[in-house]
N, C-alpha and C positions, 0 to 999 in steps of 0.2 A: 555349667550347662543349665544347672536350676534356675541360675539368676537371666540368663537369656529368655530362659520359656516367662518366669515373672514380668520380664520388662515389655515383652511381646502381649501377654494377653492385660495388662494394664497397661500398654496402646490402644489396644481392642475399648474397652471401658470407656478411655476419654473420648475417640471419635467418635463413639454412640452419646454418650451423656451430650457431648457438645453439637452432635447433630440435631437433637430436643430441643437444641435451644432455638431454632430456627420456626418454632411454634410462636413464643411468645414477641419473638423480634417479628413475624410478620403483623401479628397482633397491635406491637407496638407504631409499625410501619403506618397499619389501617388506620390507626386512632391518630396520628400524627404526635406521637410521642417522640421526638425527634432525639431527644437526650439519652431516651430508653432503648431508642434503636441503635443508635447507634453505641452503645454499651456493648448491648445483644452482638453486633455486628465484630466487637474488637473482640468480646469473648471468644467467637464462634472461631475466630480466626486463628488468635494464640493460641489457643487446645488444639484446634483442627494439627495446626504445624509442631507442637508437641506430641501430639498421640499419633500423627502420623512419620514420626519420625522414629516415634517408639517401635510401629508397626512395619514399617518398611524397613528397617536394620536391624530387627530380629526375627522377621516373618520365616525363616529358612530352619529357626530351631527346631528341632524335633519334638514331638509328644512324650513330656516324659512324664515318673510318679515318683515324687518323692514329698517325704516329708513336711521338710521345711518348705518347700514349694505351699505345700497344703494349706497350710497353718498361718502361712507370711501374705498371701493374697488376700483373704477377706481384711486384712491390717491394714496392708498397702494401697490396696484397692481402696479401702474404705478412703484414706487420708484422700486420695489422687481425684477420687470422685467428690467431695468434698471439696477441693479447691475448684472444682470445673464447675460443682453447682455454687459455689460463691465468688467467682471469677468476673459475673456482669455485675454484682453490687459494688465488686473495686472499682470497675471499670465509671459506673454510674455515681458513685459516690467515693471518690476519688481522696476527699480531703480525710475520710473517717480511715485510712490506711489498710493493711492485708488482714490485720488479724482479725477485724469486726468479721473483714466476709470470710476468712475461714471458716470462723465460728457458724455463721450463716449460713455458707453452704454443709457444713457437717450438721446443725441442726435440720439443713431439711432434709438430707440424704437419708437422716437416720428415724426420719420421721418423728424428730422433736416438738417443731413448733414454734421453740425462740428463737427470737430476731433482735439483734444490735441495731437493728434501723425504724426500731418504734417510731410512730410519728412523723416519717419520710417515705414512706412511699406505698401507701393505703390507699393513697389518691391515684396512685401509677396502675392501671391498668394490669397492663402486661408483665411489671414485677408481681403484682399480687399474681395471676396467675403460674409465672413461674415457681412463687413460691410451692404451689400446690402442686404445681406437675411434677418439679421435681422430688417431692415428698411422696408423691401418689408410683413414681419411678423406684425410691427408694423400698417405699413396703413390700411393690412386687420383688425387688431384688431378696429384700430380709426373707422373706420365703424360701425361694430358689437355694439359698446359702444355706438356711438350715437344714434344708432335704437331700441339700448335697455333701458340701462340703463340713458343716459341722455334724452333721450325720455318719460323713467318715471318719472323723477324728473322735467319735463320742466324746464331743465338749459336753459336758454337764449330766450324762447319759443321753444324749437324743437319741443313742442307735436304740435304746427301749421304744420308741417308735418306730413302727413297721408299716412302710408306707404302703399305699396299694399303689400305688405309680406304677408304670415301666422303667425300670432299672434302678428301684426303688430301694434294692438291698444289695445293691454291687456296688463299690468302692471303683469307680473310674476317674475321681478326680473331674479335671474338667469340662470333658464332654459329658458326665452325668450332670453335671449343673447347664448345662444348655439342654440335656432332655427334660430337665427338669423344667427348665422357662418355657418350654415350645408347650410343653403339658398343662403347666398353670396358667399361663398367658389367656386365653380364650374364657375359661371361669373368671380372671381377673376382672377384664374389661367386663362381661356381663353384667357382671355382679355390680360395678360401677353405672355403667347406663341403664341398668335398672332402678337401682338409686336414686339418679339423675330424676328418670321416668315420674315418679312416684312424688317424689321432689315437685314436679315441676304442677304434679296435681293438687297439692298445697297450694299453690300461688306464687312458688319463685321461679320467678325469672328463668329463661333456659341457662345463658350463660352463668347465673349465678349459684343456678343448682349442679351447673358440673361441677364449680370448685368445691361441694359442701359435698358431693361425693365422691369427688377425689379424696377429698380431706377426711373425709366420714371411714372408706376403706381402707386410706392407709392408716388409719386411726393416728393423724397427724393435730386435727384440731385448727386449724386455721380458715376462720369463715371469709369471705371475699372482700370481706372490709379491712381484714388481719385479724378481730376481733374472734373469741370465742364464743361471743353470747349467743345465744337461740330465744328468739319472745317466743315465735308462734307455736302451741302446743303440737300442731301437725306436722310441722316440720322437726319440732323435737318428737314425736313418735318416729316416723319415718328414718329418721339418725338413728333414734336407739335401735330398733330392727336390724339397721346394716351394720351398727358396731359390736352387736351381738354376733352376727354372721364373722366382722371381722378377726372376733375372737377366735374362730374357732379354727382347726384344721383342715388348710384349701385343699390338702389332697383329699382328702376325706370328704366332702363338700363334693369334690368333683367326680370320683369313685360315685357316690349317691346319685348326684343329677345323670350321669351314664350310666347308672343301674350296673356297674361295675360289682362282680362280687368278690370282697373280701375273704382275703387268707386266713383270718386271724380277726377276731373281734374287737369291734372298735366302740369310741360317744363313750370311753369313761373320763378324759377330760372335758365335751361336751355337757355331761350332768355336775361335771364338779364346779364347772365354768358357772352354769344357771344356779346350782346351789348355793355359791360363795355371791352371788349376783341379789339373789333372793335374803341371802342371813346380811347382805352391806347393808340393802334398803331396810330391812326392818329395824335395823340400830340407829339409821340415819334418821328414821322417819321418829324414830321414839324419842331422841338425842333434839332433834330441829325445828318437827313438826308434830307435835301429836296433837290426835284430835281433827287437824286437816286433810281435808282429803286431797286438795291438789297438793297437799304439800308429801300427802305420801305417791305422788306422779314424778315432782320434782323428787324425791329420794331416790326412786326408782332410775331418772335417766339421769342423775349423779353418779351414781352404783357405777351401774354400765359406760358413762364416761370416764371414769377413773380408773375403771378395772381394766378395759380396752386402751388406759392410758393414752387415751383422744383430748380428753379435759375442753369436749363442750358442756358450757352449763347453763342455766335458765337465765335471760336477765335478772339483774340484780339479786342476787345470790351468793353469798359468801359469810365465811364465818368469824364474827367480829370479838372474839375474845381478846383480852391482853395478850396469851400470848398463842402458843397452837393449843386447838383446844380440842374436845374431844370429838367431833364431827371431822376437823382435820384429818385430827390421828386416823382417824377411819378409811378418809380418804386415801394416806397416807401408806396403808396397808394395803387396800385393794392396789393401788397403784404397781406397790410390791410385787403383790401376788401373780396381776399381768393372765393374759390368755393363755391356748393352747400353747402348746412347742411349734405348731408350723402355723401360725398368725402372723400377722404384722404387730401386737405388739409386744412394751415391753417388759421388764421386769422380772423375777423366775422364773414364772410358767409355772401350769399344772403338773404339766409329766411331774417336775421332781418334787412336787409338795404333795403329790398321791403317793409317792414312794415316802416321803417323808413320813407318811401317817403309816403305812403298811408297818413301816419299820417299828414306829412306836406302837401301832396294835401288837407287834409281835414281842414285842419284850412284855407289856400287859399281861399276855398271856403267857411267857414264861413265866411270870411272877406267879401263875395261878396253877401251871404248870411244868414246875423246875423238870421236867426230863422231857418233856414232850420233843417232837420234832417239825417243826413245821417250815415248807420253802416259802420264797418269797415268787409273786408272779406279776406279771405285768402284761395285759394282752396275750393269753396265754403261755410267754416264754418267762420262762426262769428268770430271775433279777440277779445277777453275777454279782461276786466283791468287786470288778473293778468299775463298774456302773453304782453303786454306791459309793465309794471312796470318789468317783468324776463329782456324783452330784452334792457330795457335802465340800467337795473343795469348790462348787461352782456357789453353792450356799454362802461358805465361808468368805470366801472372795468378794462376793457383792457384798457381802457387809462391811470389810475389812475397809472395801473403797468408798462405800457411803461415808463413815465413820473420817476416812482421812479426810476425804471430800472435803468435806464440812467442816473439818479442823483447820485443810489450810484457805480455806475461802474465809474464816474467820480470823484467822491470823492477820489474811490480809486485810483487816478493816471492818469485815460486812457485820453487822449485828447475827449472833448466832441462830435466832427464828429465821433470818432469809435463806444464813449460808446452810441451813438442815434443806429449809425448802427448796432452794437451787440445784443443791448436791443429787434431793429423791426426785426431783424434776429432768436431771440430766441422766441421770443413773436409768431411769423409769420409762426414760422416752417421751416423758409427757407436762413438755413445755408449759402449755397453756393453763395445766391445773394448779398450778402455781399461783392464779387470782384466788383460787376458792380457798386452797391450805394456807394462806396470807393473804390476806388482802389489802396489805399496807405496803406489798413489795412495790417497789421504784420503777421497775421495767430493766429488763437489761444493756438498754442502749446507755447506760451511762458506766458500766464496768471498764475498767484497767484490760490492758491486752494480757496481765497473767491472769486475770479473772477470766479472761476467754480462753485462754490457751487451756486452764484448768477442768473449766468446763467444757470444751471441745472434748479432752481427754476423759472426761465420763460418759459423754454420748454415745464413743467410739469404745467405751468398754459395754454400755447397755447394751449396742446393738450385737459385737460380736463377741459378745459374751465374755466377763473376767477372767475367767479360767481359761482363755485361749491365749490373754493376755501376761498370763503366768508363765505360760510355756516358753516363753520370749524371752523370759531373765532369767531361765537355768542356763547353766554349762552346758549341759548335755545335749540340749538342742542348736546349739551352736556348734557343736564338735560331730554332730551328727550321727 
C-alpha cells in the first residue's frame, strides 16, 4: 500500500517539475532557439507521460502514514526530480549521454550549481535560465522538506525547531508538506522580486537580475552568464543582503513580516549565523587582505557567499597557493557550517553546532563542578538523549561521506586538492566555491560518468541529509 501512495505522489512531482519547463521552452520559442525548444518540447512531453501515468494508476490510493513512506520520498523524489530537471540537457545535448544530465539535473534541484556542460550553453538563453529556475524551485522545496518531512523524522535533531507555521508541530506526513509550501511560497517569491527590484537599481538588466535573484535566494550561485563572478560593488551588496536573508529561517522570516507571535523564542541561529559571518571575515580579511579596506568588503561578501554556500565571489579572486591554503581552509569550513536548519542552504546547519557547544559548555562546567546538575535547552524545551545521539550521527555521517567522498574520487584519478574540493563542494551544496578553494580546478565537464554518479551521490546526501541516508541500509527499516 506504502509503495502505491510513493509512486502516486512522485507522479505528482514530475508533472509539476515538468510543467516549469514550459517557461524556458517559451523563452526558447521567443529568442528562436530552435534546438532548445525543441529539447524543452521532448522533455516536457516524456515526464508529462511518465508522471502522468504515475498519477493516474495510483491516484485511488488512500492517505496513508508510515514510515518508510516518510523517509524513502524525500530519496526517491530527490533522484525522479533530478532526472526531470536534467532531462532537456539529454535531450539538447544528446551526444554527452544520461549520466552528464543526471548529474545536471540533481545539481540544480539541490541547488548546487555544477554543470557537466561548461562552455555549451552560456550562450543558450533559455538553458541558462532553466538552470536557475529550476535551482530557485529546488531551494523552495529544500525548505518545505525540512519543516515537514524531516522535521518528522528528527533527521539530525530538526524537531529542536519549533516552527511557528500552522501545523508546525504535527506529524501529518504529506499534507503537512503542502501546508507548508502554501505558507512559504508567498515570502518566497517576495523575497525574490525584491531582490530582483533592488538589483535592477544597480544597473542590471531586468532579465538579468531575476536570474541573480533566483540564484542569490536559492543560494544556488549561478550568475546569467553560468559564471559566478560579481564586479560591481552594488550588486555585490545587494547579493550579500539577500544571501544573508537566505541563510536564515523562512518560517521565522515570515512569522516576523505577519507580526505573527511566537510560542517559544526565536534569532538564536540568526546571531550565531551573523556571528560566525562576522569572526569568517575578520580571519579572511587578516589571512588575504590586511591593511585594505576594499579588501575587508571583499572578505566580507566571501564570508556570506560561502556560509550561505551560493559561492558568488568578486572578480578575480581566488587563492593561489600550492596547495589549499589557508584562506581555503576558511572557506572550506564556513561552507561546512552552512545556515539556519530551515534555509536553502547547505552543510550542518546552526541548530546542531549551537547544541554542539551547549554540550561542550556543559562538560566545562562539570569539570569545574563534578556534582552539579545542569539541563540542556534549546528554545526553551529540554534537549532529549535522542535529539543528541540524531545530531552527532548526522555530524558523524557528513564527515564519514566527505572523507569517502574524496577517497574514492581520488582513487579514480583526480589529484587529491580537487577530489577534497569536489567532495566539500557536493557535500555543501556549493558548486561554484570550488573556483575560490582551487583555483586550478578543470571544471566539471570533463569527469567520467562514475565521477558523476559519485558526485550526484553527495549532492543527494547534502541536501537530504546523511543520516536519513543511513536509515536506508539498516535491517530494520526494511523489515519494518
Amino acid at each position: 500500500m506504502w509503495r502505491s501512495r510513493l509512486f502516486y505522489l512522485i507522479g505528482c512531482w514530475i508533472l509539476l517539475l515538468s510543467a516549469t519547463q514550459a517557461v524556458p521552452f517559451f523563452i526558447a520559442t521567443s529568442l528562436e532557439e530552435a534546438h532548445a525548444a525543441s529539447g524543452f518540447l521532448a522533455s516536457i512531453m516524456v515526464m508529462s507521460v511518465i508522471g502522468g501515468s504515475l498519477f493516474l494508476g495510483f491516484r485511488s490510493t488512500p492517505q496513508i502514514k508510515v514510515t518508510r513512506l516518510t523517509i524513502l520520498l524525500p530519496v526517491v523524489g530527490g533522484i525522479a526530480l533530478a532526472i526531470v530537471a536534467g532531462m532537456p540537457f539529454f535531450f539538447i545535448f544528446p551526444d554527452q549521454g544520461l549520466v552528464p544530465a543526471f548529474f545536471e539535473g540533481m545539481s540544480l534541484i539541490t541547488t548546487t550549481g555544477s554543470s557537466a556542460y561548461e562552455g555549451a550553453h552560456e550562450t543558450i538563453v533559455s538553458i541558462a535560465f532553466w538552470r536557475v529556475q529550476a535551482s530557485w524551485i529546488g531551494g523552495f522545496l529544500a525548505i518545505c522538506m525540512t519543516l515537514s518531512i524531516l522535521t518528522a523524522i528528527n533527521s539530525g535533531g530538526v524537531q529542536l525547531h519549533r516552527s511557528p507555521l500552522p501545523y508546525g508541530d504535527s506529524e501529518t506526513g504529506y499534507p503537512r508538506l503542502r501546508a507548508v509550501a502554501i505558507s512559504i511560497a508567498p515570502i518566497y517569491a517576495l523575497f525574490t522580486v525584491a531582490c530582483c527590484a533592488f538589483l535592477m537599481l544597480t544597473g542590471v538588466p531586468l532579465f538579468e537580475a531575476l536570474q541573480l535573484a533566483m540564484s542569490a535566494i536559492s543560494t544556488t550561485g549561478i550568475g546569467p552568464d553560468g559564471s559566478n563572478k560579481i564586479e560591481d560593488v552594488g550588486t555585490q551588496a545587494v547579493l550579500a543582503v539577500f544571501m544573508v536573508f537566505a541563510m536564515l529561517n523562512w518560517d521565522i522570516m515570515r512569522a516576523r513580516l505577519l507580526r505573527v507571535k511566537a510560542k517559544h523564542p526565536q534569532g538564536l541561529e540568526s546571531k550565531s549565523v551573523l556571528l560566525l559571518v562576522a569572526g569568517g571575515t575578520g580571519v579572511l580579511f587578516l589571512l588575504a587582505f590586511p591593511g585594505d579596506w576594499l579588501g575587508l568588503w571583499h572578505s566580507l561578501f566571501v564570508a556570506i557567499s560561502a556560509m550561505s554556500t551560493t559561492g558568488f565571489s568578486p572578480a578575480d579572486m581566488g587563492f593561489t597557493g600550492d596547495g589549499i591554503d589557508a584562506g581555503a581552509i576558511i572557506l572550506i569550513v564556513l561552507a561546512c557550517l552552512g545556515g539556519a536548519v530551515a534555509s536553502t542552504t547547505g552543510g550542518i546547519k546552526q541548530l546542531r553546532l549551537i547544541v554542539v557547544y551547549f554540550l561542550t559548555r556543559k562538560e566545562v562546567d562539570r569539570l569545574a563542578h563534578p556534582h552539579g546538575v545542569k539541563s540542556l535547552r534549546f528554545q526553551s524545551f529540554a534537549i532529549e538523549r535522542r535529539d543528541i545521539e540524531a545530531i552527532w550521527l548526522l555530524v558523524g555521517a557528513f564527515v564519514l561521506m566527505l572523507v569517502f567522498g574524496s577517497l574514492f574520487l581520488a582513487i579514480l584519478g583526480i589529484d587529491f586538492q580537487s577530489a577534497l574540493a569536489m567532495s566539500v563542494s557536493a557535500l555543501t551544496l556549493s558548486g561554484p566555491l570550488i573556483t575560490m578553494i582551487d583555483p586550478y580546478f578543470s571544471g566539471f565537464s570533463g569527469l567520467t560518468e562514475v565521477d558523476y554518479m559519485i558526485m550526484s551521490g553527495l549532492m543527494l546526501l547534502g541536501r537530504i541529509e546523511a543520516s536519513l541516508f543511513l536509515a536506508l541500509i539498516t535491517r530494520s527499516f526494511w523489515r519494518g
